[in-house]
N, C-alpha and C positions, 0 to 999 in steps of 0.2 A: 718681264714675266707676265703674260697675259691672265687674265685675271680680271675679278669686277672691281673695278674703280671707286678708288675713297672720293665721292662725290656728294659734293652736299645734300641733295638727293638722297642717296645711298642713306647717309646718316640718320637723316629723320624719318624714313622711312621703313629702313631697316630690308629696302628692297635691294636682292642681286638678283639679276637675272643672269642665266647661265643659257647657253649654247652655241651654234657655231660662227665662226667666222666666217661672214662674206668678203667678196670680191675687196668692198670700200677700204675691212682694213676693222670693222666694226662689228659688235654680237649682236648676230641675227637670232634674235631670243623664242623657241617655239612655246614659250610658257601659257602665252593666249591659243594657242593655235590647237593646245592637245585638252580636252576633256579630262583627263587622267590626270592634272595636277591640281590635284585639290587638297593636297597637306604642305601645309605652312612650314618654319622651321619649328614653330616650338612643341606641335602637336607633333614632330615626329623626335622632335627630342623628348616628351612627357612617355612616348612608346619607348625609345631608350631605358630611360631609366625604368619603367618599369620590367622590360626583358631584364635587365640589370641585375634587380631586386632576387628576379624569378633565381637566376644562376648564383646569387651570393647564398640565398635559401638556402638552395638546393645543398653548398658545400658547407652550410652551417647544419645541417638539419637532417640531411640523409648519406644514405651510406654509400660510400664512391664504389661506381661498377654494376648500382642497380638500373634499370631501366627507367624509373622516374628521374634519379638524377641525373642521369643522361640526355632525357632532353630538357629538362631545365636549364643545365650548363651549356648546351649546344643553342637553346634559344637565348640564350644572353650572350652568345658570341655577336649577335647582331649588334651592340651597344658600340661598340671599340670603332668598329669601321664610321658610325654611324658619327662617333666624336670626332674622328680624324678630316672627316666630310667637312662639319663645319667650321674645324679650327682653322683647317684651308680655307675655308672658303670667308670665314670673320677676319682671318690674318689682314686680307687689303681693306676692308670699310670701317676696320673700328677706328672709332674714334681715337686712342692713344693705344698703340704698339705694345710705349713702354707699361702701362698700366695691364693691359691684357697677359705679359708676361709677368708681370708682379702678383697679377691674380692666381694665376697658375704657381707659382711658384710655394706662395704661403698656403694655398690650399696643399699644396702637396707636402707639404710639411703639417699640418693640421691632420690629415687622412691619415701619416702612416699608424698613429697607435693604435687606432680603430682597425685599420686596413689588419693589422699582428693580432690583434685581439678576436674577431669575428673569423676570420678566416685558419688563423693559427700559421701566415707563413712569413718565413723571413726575407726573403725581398721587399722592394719599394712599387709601388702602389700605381696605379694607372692614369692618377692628375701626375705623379712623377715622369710616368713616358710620356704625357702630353705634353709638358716642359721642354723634355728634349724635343719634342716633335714642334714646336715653338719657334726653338732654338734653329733647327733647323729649315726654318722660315726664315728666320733672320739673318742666318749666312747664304739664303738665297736670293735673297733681295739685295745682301750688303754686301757682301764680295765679291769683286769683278774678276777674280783669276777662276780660270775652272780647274785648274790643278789642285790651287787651296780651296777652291768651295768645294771637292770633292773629295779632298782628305778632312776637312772639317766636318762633312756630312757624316762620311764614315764613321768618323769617331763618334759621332751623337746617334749614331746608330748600335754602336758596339756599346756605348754609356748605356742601354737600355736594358741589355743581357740582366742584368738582373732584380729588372722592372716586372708591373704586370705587362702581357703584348709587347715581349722584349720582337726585336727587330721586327716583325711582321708593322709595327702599327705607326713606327717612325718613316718605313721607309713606304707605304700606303701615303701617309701626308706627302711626302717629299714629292711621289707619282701623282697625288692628286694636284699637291700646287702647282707641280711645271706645267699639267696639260687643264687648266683651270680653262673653262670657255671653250673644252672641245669635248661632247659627251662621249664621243665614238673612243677616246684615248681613254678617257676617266673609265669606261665600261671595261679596258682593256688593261687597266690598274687595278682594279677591283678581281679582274681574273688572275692576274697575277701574282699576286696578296694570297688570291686562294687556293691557286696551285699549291704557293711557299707552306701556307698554312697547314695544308692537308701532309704534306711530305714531314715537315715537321711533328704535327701528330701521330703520323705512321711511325715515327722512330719513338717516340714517347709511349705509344701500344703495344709496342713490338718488344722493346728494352726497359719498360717501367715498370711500375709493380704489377700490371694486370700481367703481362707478359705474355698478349694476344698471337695467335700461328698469324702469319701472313696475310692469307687474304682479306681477312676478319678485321685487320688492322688498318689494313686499305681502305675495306666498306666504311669501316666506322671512322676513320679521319675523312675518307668523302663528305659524309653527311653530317659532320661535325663542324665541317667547313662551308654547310647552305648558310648557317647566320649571316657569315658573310655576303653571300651572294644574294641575300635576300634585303642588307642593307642597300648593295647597289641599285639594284631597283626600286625602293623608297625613294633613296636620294637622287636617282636619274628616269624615272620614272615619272615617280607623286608628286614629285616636290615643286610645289609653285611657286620659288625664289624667295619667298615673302615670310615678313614674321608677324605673329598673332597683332592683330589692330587692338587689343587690352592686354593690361596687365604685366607689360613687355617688363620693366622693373622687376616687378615679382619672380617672372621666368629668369631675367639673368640669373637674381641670387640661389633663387630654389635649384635649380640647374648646379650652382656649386655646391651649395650647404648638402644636397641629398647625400651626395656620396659619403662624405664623414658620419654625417648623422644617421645614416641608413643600415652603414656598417657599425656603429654604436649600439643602435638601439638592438640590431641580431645580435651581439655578443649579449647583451643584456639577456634577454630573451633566453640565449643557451643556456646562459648561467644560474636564471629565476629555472628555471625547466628541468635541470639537474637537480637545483638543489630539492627540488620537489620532489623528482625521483628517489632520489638516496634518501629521502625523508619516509 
């Protein structure tokens, strides 16, 4: 599977570079070459999560269908893509696999009360789809059949249905890790993501509570679906392979703890807010 190399290098540096393949067989990396990459990984995962923040806000806080919350939710679509980028891309340099997947796994069990609480929905939460999306890193790596690596993929695709970014964000990772080291593929996963993405919200507009006419449903799943396309160009763009030179410790865990605590502290928040009101 091509991809950046767990090299000791890699490790302590926290450097991957990404792009194409030459002739030799080896990543000819334009990371020095382009002007334009001047965000690290963790300054464009600190933008994540904060797009993140904006779109939990918005569904704790205002009223689904107005125009503020619409682009708040539309700009926190960028976050998802933006995770699945790096889960691919951490999958081959980390240090331990099985630790990386143990992370994800207790965090996604930690998040869901918070995820039910702040939000008010009954599905599993979006460290939960990361898991499967995980998962299915490791049946890409570990299984040599492509019959069973493809009925095994499927299934952790369909595991997702009623996750946050059910299937849109497992099968984004899946496209991102096979064509890891080739930007012109990864540009062309990120479209394809957004096609699925937008077609699925045109039936969600069209059949859901808004119960938008047609064309309306089109416009507005288009432009619901830039988040995404705006993370591609972050990540294939800006992105200078490299992670912040301080504080990398801090970034791991803050990177995990926001989401449970971020989603706590907004249900908090609704609840002190209310009870204000009704007072």
């Amino acid at each position: 599977m091509p991809g950046c190399g767990k090299t000791a290098g890699a490790e302590e540096s926290g450097v991957c570079k990404t792009g194409e393949w030459n002739m030799g067989g080896q990543i000819q990396t334009d990371t020095e070459e382009s002007g334009l990459r001047l965000l690290n990984r963790d300054v464009i995962k600190y933008i994540a999560m904060f797009t993140m923040l904006l779109n939990h806000a918005g569904h704790v806080f205002l009223t689904r269908g107005t125009l503020l919350y619409e682009i708040m939710e539309d700009i926190g679509f960028f976050t998802a893509p933006v995770m699945c980028f790096f889960l691919a891309e951490g999958y081959d340099y980390t240090r331990s696999r099985v630790k990386y997947g143990l992370r994800l796994f207790l965090f996604a069990i930690l998040s869901q009360i918070p995820f039910q609480l702040a939000l008010g929905q009954r599905g599993l939460n979006m460290i939960y789809t990361l898991f499967c999306c995980y998962l299915i890193l490791v049946v890409m790596e570990r299984v040599g059949s492509r019959t069973l690596q493809a009925g095994c993929v499927m299934c952790l695709i369909l595991a997702t249905v009623n996750g946050d970014w059910p299937i849109v964000a497992p099968l984004l990772t899946f496209l991102l890790y096979r064509n890891m080291g080739d930007r012109r593929k990864q540009a062309a996963s990120f479209g394809v993501v957004y096609l699925l993405f937008a077609v699925l919200n045109t039936q969600n507009y069209m059949f859901g509570e808004q119960g938008d006419w047609t064309a309306y449903a089109v416009t507005h799943a288009a432009l619901s679906g830039l988040g995404i396309l705006a993370a591609a160009v972050v990540v294939l763009v800006f992105y200078n392979g490299e992670r912040a030179k301080k504080g990398r410790h801090f970034s791991k865990w803050f990177f995990y703890l926001f989401y449970p605590a971020h989603l706590l502290v907004l249900y908090l928040l609704k609840v002190s807010l209310h009870n204000i009101y009704v007072k």
